[in-house]
C-alpha positions, 0 to 999 in steps of 0.5 A: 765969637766966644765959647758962650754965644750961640750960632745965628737962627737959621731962617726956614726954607719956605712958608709952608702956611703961607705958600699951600694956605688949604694944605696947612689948614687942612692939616690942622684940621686933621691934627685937631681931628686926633686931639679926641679919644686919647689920654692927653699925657700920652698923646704928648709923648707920642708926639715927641717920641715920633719927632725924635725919631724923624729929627724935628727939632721944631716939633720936638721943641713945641711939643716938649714945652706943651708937655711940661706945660700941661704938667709933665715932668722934665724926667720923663720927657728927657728920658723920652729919647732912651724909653727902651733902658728906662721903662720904668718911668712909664706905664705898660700903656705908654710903652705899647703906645711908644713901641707903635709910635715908632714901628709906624715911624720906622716901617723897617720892614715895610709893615708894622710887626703883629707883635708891636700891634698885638701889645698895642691893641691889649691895652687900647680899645679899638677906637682909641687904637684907631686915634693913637695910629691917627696920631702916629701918622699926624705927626709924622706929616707934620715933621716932614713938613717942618723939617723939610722946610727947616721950621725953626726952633725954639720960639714957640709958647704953650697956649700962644697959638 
């Protein structure tokens, strides 16, 4: 093998879609439920930060070229990973809404802190609160899926499904 030439694509472990065909179609029900209500720049970044943080690399892949695609720029996607040091690249929205994203994640301390939620709700209405933390929780089951069964990276296109 040469220095340049890339490992072999490891297969999934299971056809989430096509073995639980009612579950998948009801999580895609439920994830197009959460599409309404929220900025769609932000609903991305949210969608990013969270598959970060539970290592998807299938729904940080999707995700990422959905963004860029629908015009984000490549600095602030790249800069997802370290928000916390470059804060400056986003709004104080979007830095409330990353700051839930990732207490609804974590849950370290079993409960999302009243401060993370406080911030959010200041810039939130409350429907819109509702849909970010419907999001949040989307997502994060989505991931589990994908990386539990180890969906693959890499061979999605925006606009394709």
């Amino acid at each position: 093998m040469t220095t340049t030439e890339r490992l072999p694509v490891q297969p999934p472990r299971l056809k989430m879609a096509e073995l639980t065909p009612e579950a998948y179609k009801t999580m895609i029900r439920l994830d197009a439920a959460t599409r309404h209500g929220l900025d769609p720049t932000l609903r991305q970044l949210v969608l990013i930060r969270a598959s970060q943080i539970n290592h998807c690399a299938f729904c940080i892949d999707m995700h990422s070229k959905d963004a860029l695609a629908a015009g984000e720029t490549s600095e602030r996607v790249i800069q997802l990973s370290a928000w916390q040091e470059s804060k400056h690249f986003y709004t104080a929205k979007e830095v409330a809404a990353l700051e839930l994203t990732e207490a609804v994640t974590v849950l370290t301390d079993g409960f999302v802190p009243d401060d993370v939620f406080a911030r959010a709700a200041e810039h939130f209405e409350e429907a819109e609160l509702a849909q970010l933390i419907a999001t949040i929780t989307v997502i994060n089951a989505w991931n589990r899926f994908a990386v539990t069964t180890r969906m693959v990276p890499g061979e999605y296109v925006p606009g394709k499904h």
